[in-house]
VOBA-1610 file (N, C-alpha, C; in pm, whole numbers, padded with zeros to 5 digits, always signed):
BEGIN
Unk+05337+11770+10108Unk+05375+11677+10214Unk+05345+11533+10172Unk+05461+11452+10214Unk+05397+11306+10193Unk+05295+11246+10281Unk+05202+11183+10168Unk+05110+11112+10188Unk+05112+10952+10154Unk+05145+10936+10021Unk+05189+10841+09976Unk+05311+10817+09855Unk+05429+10832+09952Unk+05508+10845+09837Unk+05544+10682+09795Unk+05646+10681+09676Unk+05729+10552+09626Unk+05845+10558+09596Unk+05930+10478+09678Unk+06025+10428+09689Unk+06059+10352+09610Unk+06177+10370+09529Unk+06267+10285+09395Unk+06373+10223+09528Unk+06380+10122+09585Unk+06485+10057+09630Unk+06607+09919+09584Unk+06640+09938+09454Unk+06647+09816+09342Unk+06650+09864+09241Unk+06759+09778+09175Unk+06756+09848+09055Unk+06845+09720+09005Unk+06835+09566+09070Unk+06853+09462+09021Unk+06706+09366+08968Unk+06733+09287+08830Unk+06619+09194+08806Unk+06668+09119+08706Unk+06640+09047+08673Unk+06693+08929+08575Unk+06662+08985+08481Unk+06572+09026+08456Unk+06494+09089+08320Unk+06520+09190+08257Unk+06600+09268+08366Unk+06655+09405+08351Unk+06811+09405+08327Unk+06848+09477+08148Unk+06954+09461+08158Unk+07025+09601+08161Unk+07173+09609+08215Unk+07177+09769+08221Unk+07140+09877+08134Unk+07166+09817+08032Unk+07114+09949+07899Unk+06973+09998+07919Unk+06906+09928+07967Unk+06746+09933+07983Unk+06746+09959+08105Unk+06801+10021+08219Unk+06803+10021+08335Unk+06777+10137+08376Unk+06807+10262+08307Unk+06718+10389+08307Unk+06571+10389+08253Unk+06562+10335+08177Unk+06429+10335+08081Unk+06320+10257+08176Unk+06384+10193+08258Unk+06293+10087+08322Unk+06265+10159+08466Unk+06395+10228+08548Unk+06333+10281+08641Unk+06265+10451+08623Unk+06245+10516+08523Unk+06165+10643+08481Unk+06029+10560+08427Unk+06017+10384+08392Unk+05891+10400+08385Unk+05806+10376+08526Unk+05929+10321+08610Unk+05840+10300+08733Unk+05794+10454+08769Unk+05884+10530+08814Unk+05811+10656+08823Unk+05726+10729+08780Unk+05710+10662+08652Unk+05565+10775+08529Unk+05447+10712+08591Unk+05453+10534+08603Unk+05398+10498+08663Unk+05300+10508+08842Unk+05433+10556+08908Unk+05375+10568+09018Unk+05329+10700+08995Unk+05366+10823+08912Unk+05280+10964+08916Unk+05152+10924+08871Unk+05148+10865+08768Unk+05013+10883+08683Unk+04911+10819+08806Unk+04955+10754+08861Unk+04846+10662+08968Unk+04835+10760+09074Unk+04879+10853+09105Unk+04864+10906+09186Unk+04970+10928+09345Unk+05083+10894+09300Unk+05161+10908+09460Unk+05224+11039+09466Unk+05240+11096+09565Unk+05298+11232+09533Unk+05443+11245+09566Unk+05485+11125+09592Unk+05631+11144+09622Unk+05668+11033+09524Unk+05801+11049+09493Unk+05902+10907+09399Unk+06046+10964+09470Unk+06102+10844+09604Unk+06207+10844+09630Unk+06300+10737+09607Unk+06450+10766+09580Unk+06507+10676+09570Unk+06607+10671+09706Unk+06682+10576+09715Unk+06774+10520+09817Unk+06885+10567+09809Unk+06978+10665+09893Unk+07161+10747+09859Unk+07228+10662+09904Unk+07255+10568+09829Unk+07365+10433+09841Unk+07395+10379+09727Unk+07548+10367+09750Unk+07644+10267+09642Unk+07632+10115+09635Unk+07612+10107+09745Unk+07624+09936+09740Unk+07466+09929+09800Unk+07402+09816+09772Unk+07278+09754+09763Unk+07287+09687+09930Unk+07144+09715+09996Unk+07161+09676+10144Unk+07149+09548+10180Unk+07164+09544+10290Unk+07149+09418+10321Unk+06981+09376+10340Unk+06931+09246+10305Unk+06815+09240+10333Unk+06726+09252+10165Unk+06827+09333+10102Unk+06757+09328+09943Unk+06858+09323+09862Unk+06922+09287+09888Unk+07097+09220+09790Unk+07222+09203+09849Unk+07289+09152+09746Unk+07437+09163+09806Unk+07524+09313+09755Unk+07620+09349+09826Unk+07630+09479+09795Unk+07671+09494+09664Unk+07733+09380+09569Unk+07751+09429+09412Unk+07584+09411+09322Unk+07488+09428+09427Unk+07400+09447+09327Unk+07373+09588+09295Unk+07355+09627+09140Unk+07318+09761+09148Unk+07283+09905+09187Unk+07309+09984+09167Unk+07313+10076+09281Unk+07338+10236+09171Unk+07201+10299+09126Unk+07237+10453+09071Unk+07295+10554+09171Unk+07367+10635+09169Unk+07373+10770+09250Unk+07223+10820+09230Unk+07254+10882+09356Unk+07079+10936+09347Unk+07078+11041+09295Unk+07128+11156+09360Unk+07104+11292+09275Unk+07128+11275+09123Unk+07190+11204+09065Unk+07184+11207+08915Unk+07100+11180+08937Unk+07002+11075+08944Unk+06941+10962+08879Unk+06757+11062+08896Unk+06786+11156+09067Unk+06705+11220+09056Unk+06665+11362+08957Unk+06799+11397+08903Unk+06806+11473+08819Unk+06695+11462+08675Unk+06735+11333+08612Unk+06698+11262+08531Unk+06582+11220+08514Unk+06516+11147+08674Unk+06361+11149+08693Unk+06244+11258+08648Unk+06333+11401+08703Unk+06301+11543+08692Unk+06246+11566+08530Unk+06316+11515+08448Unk+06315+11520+08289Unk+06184+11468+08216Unk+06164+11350+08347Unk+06039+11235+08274Unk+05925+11196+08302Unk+05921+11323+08416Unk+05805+11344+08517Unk+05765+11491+08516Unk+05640+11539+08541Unk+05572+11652+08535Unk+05524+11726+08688Unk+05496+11591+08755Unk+05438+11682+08905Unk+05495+11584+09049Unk+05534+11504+09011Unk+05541+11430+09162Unk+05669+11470+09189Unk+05678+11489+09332Unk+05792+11551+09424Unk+05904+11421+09410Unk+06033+11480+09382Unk+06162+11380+09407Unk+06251+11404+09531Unk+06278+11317+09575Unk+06344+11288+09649Unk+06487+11171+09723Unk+06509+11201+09845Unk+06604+11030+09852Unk+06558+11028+09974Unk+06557+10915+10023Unk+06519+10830+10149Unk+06594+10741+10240Unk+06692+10847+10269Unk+06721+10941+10272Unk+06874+10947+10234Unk+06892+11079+10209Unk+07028+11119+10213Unk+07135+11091+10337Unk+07220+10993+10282Unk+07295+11003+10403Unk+07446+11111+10413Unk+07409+11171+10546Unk+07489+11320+10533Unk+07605+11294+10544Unk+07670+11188+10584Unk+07811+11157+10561Unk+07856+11147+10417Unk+07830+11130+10320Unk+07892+11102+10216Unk+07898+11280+10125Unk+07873+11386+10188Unk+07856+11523+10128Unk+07903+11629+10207Unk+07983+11707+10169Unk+07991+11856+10256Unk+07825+11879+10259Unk+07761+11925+10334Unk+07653+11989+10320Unk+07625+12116+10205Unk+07763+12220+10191Unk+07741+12337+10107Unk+07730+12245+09966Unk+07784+12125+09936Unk+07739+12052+09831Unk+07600+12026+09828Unk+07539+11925+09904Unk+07447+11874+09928Unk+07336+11981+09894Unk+07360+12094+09980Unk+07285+12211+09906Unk+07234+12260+09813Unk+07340+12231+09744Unk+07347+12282+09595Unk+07317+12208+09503Unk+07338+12027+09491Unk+07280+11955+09455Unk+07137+11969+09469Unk+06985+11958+09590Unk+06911+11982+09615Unk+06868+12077+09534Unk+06934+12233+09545Unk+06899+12332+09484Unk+06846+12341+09330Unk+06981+12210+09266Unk+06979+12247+09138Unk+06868+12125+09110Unk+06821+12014+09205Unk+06722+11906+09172Unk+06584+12000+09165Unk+06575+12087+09221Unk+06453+12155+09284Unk+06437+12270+09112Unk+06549+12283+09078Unk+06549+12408+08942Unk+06482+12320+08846Unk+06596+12176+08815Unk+06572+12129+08686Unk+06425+12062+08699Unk+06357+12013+08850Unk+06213+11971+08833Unk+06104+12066+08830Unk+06155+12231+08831Unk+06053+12316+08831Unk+05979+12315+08986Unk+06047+12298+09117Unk+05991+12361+09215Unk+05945+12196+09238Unk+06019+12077+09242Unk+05966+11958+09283Unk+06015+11899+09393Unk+06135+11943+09441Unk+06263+11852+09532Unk+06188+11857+09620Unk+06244+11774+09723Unk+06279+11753+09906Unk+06383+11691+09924Unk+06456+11726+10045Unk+06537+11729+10098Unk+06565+11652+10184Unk+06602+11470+10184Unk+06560+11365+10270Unk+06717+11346+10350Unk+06718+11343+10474Unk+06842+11360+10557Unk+06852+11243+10664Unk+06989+11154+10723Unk+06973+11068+10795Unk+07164+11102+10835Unk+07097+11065+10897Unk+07282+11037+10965Unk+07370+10936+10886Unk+07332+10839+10847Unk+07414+10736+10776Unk+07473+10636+10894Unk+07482+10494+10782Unk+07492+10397+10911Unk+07524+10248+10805Unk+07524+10297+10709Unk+07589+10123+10668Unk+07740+10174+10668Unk+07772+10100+10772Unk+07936+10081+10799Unk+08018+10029+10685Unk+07990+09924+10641Unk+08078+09868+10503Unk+08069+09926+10390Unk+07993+09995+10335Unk+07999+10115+10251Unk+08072+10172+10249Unk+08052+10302+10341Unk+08195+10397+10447Unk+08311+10311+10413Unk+08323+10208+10478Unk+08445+10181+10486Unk+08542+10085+10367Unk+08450+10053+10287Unk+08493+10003+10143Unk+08497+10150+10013Unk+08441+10238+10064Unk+08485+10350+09997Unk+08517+10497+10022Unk+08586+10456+10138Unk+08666+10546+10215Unk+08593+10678+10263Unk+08420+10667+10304Unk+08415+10773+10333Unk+08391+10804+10501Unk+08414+10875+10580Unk+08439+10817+10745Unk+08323+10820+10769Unk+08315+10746+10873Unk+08192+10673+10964Unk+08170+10719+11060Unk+08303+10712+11144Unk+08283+10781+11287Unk+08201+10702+11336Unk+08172+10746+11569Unk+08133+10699+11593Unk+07939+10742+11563Unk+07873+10667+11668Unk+07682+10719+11633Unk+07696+10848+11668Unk+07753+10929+11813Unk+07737+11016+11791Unk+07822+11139+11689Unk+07921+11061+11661Unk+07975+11170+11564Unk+07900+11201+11475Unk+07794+11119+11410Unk+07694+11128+11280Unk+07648+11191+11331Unk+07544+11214+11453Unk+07444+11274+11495Unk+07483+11432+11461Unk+07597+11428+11516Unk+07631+11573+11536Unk+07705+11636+11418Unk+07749+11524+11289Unk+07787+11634+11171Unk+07619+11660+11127Unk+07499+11574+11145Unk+07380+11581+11068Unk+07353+11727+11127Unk+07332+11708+11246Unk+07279+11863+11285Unk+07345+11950+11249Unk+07497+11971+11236Unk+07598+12123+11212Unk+07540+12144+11039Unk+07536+11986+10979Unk+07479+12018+10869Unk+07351+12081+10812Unk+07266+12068+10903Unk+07161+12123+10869Unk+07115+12264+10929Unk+07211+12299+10977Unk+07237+12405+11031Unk+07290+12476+10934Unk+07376+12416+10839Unk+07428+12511+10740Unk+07338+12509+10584Unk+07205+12382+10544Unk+07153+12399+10445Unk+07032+12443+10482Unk+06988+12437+10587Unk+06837+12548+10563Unk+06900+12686+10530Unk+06970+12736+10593Unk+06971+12906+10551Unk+06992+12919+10422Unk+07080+12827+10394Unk+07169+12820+10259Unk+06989+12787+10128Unk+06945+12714+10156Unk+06788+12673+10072Unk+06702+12807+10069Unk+06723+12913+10181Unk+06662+13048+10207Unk+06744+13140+10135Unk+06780+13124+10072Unk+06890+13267+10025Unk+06961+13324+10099Unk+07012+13290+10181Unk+07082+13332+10326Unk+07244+13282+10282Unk+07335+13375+10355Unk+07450+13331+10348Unk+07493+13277+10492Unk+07511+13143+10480Unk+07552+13102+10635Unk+07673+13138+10654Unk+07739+13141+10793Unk+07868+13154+10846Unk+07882+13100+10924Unk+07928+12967+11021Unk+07893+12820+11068Unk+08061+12812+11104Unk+08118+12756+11259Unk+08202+12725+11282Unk+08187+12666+11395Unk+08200+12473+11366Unk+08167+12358+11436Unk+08261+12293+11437Unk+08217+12162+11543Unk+08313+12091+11556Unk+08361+11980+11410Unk+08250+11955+11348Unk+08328+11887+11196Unk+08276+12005+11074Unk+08201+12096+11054Unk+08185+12159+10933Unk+08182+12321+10983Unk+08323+12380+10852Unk+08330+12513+10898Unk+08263+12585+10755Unk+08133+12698+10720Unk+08193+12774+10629Unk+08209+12934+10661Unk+08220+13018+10560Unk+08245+13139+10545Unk+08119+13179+10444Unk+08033+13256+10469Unk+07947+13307+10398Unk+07904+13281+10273Unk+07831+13116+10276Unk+07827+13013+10198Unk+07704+13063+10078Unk+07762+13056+09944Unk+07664+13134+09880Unk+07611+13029+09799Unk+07480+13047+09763Unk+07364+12931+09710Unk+07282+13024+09599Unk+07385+13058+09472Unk+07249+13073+09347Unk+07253+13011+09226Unk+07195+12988+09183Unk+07060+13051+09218Unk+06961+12927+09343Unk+06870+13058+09372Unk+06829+12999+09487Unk+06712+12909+09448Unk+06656+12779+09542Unk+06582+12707+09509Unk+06477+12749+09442Unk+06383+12719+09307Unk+06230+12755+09335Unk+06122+12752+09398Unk+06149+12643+09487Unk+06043+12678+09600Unk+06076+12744+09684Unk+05998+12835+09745Unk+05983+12973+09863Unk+06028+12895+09989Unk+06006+12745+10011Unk+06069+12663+10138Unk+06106+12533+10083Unk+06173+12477+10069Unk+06203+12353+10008Unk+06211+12280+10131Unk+06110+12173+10109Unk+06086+12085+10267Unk+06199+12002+10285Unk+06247+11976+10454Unk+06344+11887+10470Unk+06260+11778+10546Unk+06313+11614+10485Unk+06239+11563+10609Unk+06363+11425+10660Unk+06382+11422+10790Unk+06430+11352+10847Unk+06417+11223+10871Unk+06476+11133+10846Unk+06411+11001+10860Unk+06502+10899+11001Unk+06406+10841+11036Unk+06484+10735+11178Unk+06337+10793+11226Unk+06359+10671+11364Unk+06268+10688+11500Unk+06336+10712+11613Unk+06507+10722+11655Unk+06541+10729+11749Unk+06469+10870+11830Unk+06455+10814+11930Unk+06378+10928+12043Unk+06465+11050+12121Unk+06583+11030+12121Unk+06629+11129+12200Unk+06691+11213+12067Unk+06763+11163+11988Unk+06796+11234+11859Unk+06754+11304+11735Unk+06692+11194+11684Unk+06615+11222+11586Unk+06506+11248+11593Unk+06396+11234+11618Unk+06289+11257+11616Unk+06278+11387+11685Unk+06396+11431+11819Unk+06385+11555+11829Unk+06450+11680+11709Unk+06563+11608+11654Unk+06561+11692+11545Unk+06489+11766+11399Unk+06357+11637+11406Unk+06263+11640+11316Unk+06176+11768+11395Unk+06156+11795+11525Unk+06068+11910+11597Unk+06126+12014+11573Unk+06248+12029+11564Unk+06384+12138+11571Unk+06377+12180+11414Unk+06373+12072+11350Unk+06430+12172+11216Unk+06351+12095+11060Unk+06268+12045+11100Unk+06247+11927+10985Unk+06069+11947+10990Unk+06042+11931+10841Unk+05922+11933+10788Unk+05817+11800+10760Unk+05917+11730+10755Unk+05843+11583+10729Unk+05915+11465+10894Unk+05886+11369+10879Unk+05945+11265+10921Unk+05872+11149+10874Unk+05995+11092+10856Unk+05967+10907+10780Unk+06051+10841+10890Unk+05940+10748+10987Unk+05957+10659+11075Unk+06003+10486+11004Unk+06122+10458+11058Unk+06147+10358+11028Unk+06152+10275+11119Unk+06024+10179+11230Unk+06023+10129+11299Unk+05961+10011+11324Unk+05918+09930+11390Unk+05795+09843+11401Unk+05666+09882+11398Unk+05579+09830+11332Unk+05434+09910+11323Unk+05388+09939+11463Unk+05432+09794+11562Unk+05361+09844+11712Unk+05399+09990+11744Unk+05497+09975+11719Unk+05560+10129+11761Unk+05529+10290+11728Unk+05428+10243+11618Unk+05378+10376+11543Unk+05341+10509+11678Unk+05241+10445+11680Unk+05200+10530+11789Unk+05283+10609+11905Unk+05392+10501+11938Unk+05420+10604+12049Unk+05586+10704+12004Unk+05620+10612+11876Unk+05709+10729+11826Unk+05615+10888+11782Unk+05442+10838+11764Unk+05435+11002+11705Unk+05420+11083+11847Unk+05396+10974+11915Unk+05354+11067+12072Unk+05494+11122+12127Unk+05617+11061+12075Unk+05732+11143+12132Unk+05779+11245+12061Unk+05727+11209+11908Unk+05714+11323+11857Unk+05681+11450+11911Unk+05577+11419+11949Unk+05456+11578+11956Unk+05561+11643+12110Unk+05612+11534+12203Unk+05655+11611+12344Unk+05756+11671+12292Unk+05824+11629+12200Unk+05967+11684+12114Unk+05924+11856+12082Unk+05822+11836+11999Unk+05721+11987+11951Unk+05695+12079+12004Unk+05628+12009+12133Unk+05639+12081+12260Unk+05727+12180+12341Unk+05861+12118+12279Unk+05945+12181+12348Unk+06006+12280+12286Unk+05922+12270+12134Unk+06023+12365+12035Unk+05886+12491+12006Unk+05791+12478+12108Unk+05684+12514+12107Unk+05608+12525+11938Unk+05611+12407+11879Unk+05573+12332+11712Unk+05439+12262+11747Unk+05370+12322+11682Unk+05233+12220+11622Unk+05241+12064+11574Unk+05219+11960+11646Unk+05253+11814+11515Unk+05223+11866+11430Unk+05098+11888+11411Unk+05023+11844+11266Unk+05096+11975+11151Unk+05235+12073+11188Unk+05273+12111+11062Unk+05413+12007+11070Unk+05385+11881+11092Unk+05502+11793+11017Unk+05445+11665+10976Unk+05426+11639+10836Unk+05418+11522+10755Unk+05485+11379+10845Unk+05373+11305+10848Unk+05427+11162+10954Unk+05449+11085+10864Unk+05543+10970+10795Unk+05516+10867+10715Unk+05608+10767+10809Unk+05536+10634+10717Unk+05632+10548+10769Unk+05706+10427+10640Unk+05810+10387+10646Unk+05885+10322+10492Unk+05813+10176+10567Unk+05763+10096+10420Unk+05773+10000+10456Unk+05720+09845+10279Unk+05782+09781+10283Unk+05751+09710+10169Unk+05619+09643+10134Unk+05589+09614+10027Unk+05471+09547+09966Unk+05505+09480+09848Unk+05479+09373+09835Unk+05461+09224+09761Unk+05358+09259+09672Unk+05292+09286+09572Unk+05164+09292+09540Unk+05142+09235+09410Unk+05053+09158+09394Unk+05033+09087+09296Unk+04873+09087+09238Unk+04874+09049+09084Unk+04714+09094+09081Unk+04611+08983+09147Unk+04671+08818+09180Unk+04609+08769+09211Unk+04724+08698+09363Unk+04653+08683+09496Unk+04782+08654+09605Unk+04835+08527+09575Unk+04832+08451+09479Unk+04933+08358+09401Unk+04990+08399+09366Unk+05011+08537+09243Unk+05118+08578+09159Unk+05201+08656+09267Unk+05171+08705+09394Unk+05254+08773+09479Unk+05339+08679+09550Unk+05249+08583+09574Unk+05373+08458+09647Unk+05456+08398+09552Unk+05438+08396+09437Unk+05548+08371+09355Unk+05671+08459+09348Unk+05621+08600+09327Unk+05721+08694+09317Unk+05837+08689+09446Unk+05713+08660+09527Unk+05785+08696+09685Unk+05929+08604+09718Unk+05876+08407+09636Unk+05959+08339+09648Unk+06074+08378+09566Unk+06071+08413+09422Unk+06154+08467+09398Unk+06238+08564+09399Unk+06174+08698+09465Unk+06294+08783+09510Unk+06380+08694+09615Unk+06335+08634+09670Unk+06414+08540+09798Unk+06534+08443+09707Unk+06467+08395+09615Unk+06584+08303+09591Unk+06672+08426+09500Unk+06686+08495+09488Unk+06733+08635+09408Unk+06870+08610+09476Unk+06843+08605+09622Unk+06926+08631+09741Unk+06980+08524+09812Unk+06946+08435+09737Unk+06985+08240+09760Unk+06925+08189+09870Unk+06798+08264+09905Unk+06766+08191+10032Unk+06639+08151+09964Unk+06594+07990+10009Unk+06409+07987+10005Unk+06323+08033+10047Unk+06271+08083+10064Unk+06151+08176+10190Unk+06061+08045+10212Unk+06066+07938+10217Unk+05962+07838+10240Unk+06067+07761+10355Unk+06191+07771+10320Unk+06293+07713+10446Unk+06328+07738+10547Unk+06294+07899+10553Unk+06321+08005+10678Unk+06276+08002+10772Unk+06373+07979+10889Unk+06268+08000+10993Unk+06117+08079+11028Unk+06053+07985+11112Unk+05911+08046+11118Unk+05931+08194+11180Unk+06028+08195+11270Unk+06036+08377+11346Unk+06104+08444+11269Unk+06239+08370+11120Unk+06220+08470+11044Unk+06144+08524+10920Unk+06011+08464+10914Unk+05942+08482+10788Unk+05816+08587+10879Unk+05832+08546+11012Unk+05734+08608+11078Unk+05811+08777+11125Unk+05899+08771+11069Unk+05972+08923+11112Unk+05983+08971+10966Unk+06004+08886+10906Unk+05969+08973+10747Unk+05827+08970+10719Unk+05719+08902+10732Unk+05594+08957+10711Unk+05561+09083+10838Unk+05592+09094+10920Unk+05584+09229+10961Unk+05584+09366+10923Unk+05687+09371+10817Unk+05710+09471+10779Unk+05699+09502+10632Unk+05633+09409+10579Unk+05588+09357+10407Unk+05481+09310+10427Unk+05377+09403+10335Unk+05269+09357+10286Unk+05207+09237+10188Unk+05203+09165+10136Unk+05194+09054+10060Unk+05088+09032+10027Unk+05029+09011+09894Unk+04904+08933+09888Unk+04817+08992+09719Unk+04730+09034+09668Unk+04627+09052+09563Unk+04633+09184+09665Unk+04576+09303+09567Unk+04496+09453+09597Unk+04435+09409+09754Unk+04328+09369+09765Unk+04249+09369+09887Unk+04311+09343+10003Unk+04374+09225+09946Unk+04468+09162+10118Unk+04526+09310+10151Unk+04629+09351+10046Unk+04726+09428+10064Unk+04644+09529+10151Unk+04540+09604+10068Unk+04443+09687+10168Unk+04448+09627+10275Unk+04393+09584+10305Unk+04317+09520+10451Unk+04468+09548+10550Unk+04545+09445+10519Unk+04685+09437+10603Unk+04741+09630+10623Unk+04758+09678+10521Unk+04786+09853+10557Unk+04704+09934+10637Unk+04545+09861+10608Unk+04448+09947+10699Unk+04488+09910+10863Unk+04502+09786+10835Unk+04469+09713+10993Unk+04644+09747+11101Unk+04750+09765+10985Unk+04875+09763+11049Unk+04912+09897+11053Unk+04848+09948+10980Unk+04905+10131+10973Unk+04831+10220+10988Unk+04692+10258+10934Unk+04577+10344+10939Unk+04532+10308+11085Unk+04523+10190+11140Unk+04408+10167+11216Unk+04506+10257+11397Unk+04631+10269+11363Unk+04740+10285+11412Unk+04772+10449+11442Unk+04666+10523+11343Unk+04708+10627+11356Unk+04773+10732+11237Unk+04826+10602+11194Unk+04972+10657+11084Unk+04900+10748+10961Unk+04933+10867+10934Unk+04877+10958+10872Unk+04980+10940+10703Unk+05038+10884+10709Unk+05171+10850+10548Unk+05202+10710+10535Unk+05227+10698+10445Unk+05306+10585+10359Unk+05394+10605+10259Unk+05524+10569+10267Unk+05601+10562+10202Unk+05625+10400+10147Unk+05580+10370+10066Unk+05628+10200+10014Unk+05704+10169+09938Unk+05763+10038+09902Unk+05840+10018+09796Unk+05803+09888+09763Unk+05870+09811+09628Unk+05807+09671+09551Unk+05946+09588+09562Unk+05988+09612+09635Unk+06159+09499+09601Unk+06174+09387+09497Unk+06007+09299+09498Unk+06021+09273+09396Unk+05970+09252+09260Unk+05891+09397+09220Unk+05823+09380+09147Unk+05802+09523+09071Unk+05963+09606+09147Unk+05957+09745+09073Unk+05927+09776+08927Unk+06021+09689+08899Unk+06034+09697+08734Unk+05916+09692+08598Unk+05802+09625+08689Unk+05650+09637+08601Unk+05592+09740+08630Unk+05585+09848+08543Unk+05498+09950+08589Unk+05352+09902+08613Unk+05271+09851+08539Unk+05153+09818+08599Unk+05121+09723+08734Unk+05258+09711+08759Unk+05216+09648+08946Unk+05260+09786+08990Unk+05355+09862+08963Unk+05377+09983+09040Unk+05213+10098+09077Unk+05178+10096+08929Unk+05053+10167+08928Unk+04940+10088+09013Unk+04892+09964+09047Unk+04795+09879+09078Unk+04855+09885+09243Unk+04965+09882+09257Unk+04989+09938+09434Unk+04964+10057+09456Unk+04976+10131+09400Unk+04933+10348+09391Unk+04784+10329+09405Unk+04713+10285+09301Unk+04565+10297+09314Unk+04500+10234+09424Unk+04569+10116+09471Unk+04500+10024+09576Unk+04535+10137+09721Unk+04663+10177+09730Unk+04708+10227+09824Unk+04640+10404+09852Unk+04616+10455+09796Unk+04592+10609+09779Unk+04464+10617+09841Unk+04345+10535+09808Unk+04231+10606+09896Unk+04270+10544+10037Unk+04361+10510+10107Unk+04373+10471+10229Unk+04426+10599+10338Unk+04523+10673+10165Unk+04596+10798+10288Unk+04576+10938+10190Unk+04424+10978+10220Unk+04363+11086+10140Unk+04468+11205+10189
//
């Protein structure tokens, strides 16, 4: 279960040129194993989001790329953060998973979201539909890859996904290959995380920690589920630098990356991006995760470096700082 996983969100840098662009993100990952994180996820998107590029910035397929991770790593769990279920039949998606879970020797998870960058979808033709149409291919879908992850032959006839006695071998190596759901919406998601999901990765305001896990648990309730057999995390960025000068440098420059100054920005919007980004030397960084997330409740962390993936020894020096926080 995640505790502290890492997030590859980027795979743009000045420094980084494509030829070196595998080599550079398998060292972030050796990196974040050797330090200790037990998860390394990447992002299931073509075009680069908003908020950390413009969409022709860089962008691996994930299941390759997780494939590949699998090769250059020994124990930390792979994953995506999440998969968005629109862009896959599920009996694919399956099978992809399946075969991530073979070639890492029993490492995968299974990260699931409805999907929601509209200009994506619609610059590469894959449908969007409305919110609830997502909602409801995610569920028919996952309706058809747990059995399918069990050795089970599903037989499934919905309103968007039909199969016929959908066959999956070879079957995963793990005995359960965890799924975990990501969002905070309350009536949807988070009840689907009680319903059918092993993990959940909250993507919300820190105030909010708390009472998304508390709608959690009434969700549980109803599926008569224990919280505590579902992994809580929450995604969220960190700046980290070895001294909080070298982080405010970095910080200014991922900003101008993106043509904006971060010294010009409005005060409510630098104060809505330090919300959700950590910033500063090891300690600050501590202090700010203890005080915004631990002190909160929050039992996971999922983080990422937007801008500072590409050095493994800041990758590793956020793992070590971060890990005795979420034993």
């Amino acid at each position: 279960m995640t505790k502290l996983g890492y997030q590859i969100p980027n795979y743009t840098h000045p420094s980084v040129d494509v030829t070196d662009l595998f080599g550079v993100v398998a060292a972030s990952a050796q990196a974040a194993e050797s330090a200790g994180a037990d998860t390394v996820f990447v992002m299931d998107h073509f075009y680069q989001l908003p908020g950390i590029g413009p969409p022709d910035h860089a962008m691996l397929e994930a299941y390759t790329t997780l494939s590949a991770l699998a090769a250059v790593t020994e124990k930390v769990r792979l994953g995506t953060l999440v998969t968005g279920n629109t862009y896959r039949n599920p009996t694919l998606l399956a099978k992809e998973v399946t075969t991530l879970d073979i070639i890492s020797g029993g490492r995968a998870l299974l990260g699931l979201g409805a999907g929601w960058y509209e200009l994506e979808h619609d610059s590469l033709g894959f449908e969007f539909g409305t919110f609830t149409d997502r909602f409801e291919k995610l569920e028919e879908a996952i309706q058809i890859i747990k059995p399918m992850l069990s050795d089970e032959r599903p037989s499934f006839s919905g309103k968007h996904y039909q199969v016929t006695e959908a066959i999956n071998q070879p079957r995963p190596i793990q005995e359960h290959l965890p799924i975990m759901i990501g969002g905070a919406g309350e009536k949807k998601t988070l009840r689907m995380v009680a319903q059918y999901a092993d993990e959940s990765n909250l993507i919300c305001a820190v105030e909010q920690i708390p009472h998304k896990m508390e709608v959690l648990a009434g969700h549980c309730a109803t599926f008569d589920r224990d919280p505590a057999e579902i992994a809580v995390s929450w995604l969220g960025s960190v700046i980290m630098g070895r001294t909080t000068a070298e982080a405010e440098a970095a910080r200014d420059d991922y900003f101008q990356m993106q043509g904006m100054e971060y010294s010009q920005l409005p005060e409510t919007v630098r104060a809505q991006i330090n919300s959700r980004m950590m910033i500063g030397d090891p300690d600050t960084v501590a202090e700010q995760v203890q005080t915004k997330l631990v002190d909160r409740g929050l039992p996971g962390l999922t983080f990422n470096l937007p801008a500072t993936w590409h050095d493994p020894e800041l990758v590793a020096l956020a793992v070590q700082t971060l890990k005795p926080l979420f034993p």
